[in-house]
C-alpha positions in Angstrom: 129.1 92.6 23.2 126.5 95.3 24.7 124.4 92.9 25.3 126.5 90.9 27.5 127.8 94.5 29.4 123.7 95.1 29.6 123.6 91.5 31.1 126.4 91.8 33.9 125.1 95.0 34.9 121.9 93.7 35.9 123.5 91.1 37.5 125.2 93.9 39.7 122.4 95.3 40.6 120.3 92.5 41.8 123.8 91.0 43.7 124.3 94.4 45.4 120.1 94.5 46.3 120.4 91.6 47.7 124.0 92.5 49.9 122.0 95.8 51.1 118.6 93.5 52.0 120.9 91.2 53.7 122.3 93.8 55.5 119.6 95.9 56.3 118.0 92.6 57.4 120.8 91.5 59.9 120.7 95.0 61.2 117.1 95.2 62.0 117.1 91.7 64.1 120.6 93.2 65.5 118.4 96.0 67.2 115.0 94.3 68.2 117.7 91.8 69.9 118.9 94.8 71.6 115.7 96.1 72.3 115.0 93.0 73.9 117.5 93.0 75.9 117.7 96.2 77.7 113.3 95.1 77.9 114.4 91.9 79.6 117.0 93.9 81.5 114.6 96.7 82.7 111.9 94.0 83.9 113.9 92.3 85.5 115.5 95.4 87.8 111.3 96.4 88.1 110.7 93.1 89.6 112.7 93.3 92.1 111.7 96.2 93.0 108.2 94.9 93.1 109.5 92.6 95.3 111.4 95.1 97.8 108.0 96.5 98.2 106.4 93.2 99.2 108.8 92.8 102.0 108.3 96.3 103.0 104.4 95.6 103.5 105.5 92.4 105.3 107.1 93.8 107.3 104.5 96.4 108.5 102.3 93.6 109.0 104.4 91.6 111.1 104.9 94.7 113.4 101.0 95.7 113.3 98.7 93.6 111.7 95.9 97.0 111.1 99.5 98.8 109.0 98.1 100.6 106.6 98.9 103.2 104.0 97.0 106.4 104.3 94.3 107.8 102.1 93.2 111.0 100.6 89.2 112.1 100.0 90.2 111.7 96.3 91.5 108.0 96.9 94.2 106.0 98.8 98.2 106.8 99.1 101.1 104.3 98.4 104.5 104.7 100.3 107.2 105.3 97.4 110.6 104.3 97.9 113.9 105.0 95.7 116.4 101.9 95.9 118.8 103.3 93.5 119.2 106.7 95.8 117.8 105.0 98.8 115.8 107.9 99.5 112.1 107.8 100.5 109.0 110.0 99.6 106.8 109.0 102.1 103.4 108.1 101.5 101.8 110.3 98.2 98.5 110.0 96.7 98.7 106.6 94.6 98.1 108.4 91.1 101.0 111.1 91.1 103.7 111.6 89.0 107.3 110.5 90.7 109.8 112.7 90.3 112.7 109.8 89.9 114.6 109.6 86.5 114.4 106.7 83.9 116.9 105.0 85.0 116.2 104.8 89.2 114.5 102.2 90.4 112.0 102.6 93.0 108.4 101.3 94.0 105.4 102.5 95.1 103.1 100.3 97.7 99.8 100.1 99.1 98.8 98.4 102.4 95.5 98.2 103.1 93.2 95.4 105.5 89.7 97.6 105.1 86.6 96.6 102.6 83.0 98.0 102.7 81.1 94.6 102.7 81.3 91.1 104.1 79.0 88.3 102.9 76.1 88.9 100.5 73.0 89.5 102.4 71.9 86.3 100.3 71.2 82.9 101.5 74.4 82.0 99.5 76.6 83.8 102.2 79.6 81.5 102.9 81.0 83.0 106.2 80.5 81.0 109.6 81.0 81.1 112.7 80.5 78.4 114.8 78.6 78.3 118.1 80.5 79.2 121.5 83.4 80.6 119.1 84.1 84.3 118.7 84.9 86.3 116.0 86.5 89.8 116.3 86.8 92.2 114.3 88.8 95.8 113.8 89.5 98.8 112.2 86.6 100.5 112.9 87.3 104.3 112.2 86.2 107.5 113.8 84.1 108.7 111.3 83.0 112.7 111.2 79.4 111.7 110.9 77.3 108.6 112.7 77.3 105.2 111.5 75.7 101.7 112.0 76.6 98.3 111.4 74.2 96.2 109.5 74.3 92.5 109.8 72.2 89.4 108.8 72.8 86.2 110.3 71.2 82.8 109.3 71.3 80.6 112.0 72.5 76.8 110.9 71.6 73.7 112.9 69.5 70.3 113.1 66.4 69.3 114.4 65.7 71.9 117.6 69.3 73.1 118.3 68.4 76.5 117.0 65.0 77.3 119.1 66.7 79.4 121.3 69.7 80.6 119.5 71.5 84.0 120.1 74.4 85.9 118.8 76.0 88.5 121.1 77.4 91.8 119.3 80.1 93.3 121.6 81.8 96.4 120.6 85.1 97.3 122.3 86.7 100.7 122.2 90.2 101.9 123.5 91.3 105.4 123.7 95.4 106.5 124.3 94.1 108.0 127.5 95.6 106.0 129.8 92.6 107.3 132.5 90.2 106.3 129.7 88.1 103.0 130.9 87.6 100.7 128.0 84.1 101.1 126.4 82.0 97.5 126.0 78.5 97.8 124.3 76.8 94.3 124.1 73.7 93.6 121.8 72.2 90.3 121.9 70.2 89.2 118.5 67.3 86.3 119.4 66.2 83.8 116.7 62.7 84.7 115.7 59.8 82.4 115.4 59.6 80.2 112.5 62.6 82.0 110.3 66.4 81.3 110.5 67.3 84.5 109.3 67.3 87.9 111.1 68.3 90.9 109.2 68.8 94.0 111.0 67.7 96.2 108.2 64.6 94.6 108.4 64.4 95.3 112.1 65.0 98.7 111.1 68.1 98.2 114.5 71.5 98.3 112.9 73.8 98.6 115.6 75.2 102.0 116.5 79.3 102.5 116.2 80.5 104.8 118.9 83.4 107.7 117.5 83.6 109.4 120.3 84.4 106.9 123.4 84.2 108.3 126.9 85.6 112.2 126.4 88.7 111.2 125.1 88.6 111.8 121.3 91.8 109.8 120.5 90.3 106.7 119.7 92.7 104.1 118.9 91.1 100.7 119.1 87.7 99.6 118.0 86.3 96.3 117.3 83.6 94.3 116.8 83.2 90.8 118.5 80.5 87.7 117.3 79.9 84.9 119.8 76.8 82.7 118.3 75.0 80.3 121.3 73.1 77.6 120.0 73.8 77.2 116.7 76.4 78.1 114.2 75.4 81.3 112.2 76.6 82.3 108.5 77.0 85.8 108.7 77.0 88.8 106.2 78.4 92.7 107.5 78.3 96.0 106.1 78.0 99.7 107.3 75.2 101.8 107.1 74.4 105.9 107.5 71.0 105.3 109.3 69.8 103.1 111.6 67.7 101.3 109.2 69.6 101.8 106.1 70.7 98.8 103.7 74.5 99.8 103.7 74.2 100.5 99.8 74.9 103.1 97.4 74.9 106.4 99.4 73.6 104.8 102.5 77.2 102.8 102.5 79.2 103.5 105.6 82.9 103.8 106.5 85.0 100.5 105.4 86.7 98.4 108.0 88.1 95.0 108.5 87.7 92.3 106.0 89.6 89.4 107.1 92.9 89.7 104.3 95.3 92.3 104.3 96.2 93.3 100.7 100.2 94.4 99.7 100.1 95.9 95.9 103.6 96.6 94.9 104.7 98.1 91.5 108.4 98.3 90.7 109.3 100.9 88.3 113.0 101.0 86.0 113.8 102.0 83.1 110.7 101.2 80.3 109.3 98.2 82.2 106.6 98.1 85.2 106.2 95.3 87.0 103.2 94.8 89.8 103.0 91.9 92.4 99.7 91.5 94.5 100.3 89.7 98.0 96.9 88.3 100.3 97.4 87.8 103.8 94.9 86.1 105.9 94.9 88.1 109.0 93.7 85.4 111.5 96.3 83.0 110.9 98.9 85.4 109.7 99.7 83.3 106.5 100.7 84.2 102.8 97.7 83.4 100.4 98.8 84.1 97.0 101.2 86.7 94.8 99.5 87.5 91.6 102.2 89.1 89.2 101.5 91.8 86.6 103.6 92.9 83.6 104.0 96.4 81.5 106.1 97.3 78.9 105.8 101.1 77.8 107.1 100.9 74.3 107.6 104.6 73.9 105.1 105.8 76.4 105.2 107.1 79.9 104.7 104.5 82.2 105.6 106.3 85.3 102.8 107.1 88.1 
């Protein structure tokens, strides 16, 4: 008789383990389903913010194609943007803290057209432009100290074609002075003799940039213009400190236009951060690509 008592309470035991591990069980998938959920939830609401701040740098560009967001000496600024409250910080340096709660959503984005470099300087540069075409170039900034631009073409053609090839280098600069004349400075780069390639560095003649234009020093437009005669030319372009200088390291110069502007939008709600990437090709106005990035913080901080 005890030993059948002995018996059922075991069998108690183990039932009423097995009722808690069951419960237990369904409770912990109850909660990573909820977890889940309000994860799916936030991303989604970061998305679209990510996407409110694409349009936004649309729309700057379709306005002014050389929009921009500001920058700092310590690095660039994105324009930050509450939709939840609808209110707007301006533009802040890209790496502070926001002051908006968990559960706002809001974005922060960047808007920029400039890069230090086009081409390689190699014979494997890939950028052409082809004879009796011009290309033109922008956002050249005043800059407190001088600076040159550096450029290597290598002139493409059959047979004799390129004999007596040229490239003309035409800056143009505007000022908001209405009395202001518009500044042209022409340079005209010859072939050599027996090379296809001419490299300014080499020549130790990088072309001067002009900051100050006429006496006016509100400078608003300044570009750069390529017209090849003869031949096609593959180009490479960078900025340089000195007249002679390779445009590297701390020689490197001011950046300016490199053909795409870039939108980088990051949505922000709740635990979730969600970043979309937009290229623009600035010639032809056209929408290259959207790369899309995704964050969960888990129980970090994942707030700028």
């Amino acid at each position: 008789m005890k030993r059948s008592r002995a018996s059922s309470l075991v069998l108690v035991v183990v039932v009423m383990a097995g009722i808690i591990i069951v419960v237990f069980g369904a409770s912990r998938l109850t909660l990573v389903q909820y977890n889940q959920s309000n994860r799916d939830e936030d991303n989604i609401f970061a998305l679209s913010a990510a996407k409110a701040g694409i349009e936004d740098g649309l729309l700057r560009f379709r306005y002014n194609r050389d929009a921009e967001t500001g920058s700092t000496a310590t690095g660039t600024k994105v324009a930050r943007y509450n939709l939840t409250t609808g209110v707007s910080a301006g533009e802040v340096d890209e790496n502070s803290k926001s002051s908006f709660g968990l559960n706002e959503q809001y974005y922060d984005m960047k808007l920029n057209f400039r890069g230090g470099q086009i081409g390689t300087f190699r014979d494997d540069t890939t950028y052409t432009v082809t004879k009796d075409d011009t290309l033109e170039l922008t956002g050249f900034p005043v800059w407190t100290d001088k600076y040159y631009l550096r450029y290597r073409f290598d002139f493409v053609g059959t047979g004799n074609e390129c004999d007596n090839a040229l490239v003309q280098i035409q800056q143009v600069q505007e000022t908001s002075d209405s009395q202001q004349p518009i500044i042209y400075e022409q340079v005209t780069v010859k072939k050599l003799p027996a090379t296809l390639t001419v490299d300014s560095k080499d020549l130790g003649a990088n072309m001067f940039i002009r900051t100050n234009p006429g006496n006016s020093p509100q400078l608003t437009t300044s570009s750069i213009r390529l017209r090849p005669y003869g031949c096609s030319v593959k180009y490479s372009l960078t900025t340089s400190k000195t007249e002679n200088g390779d445009g590297q390291g701390g020689n490197k110069g001011p950046n300016f236009d490199n053909f795409k502007s870039t939108i980088t939008s990051t949505g922000y709600y709740g635990a979730a951060k969600r970043t979309l990437i937009a290229e623009i090709d600035r010639t032809s106005g056209q929408l290259l690509s959207i790369y899309d990035f995704n964050i969960y913080s888990g129980t970090g901080d994942i707030k700028p």
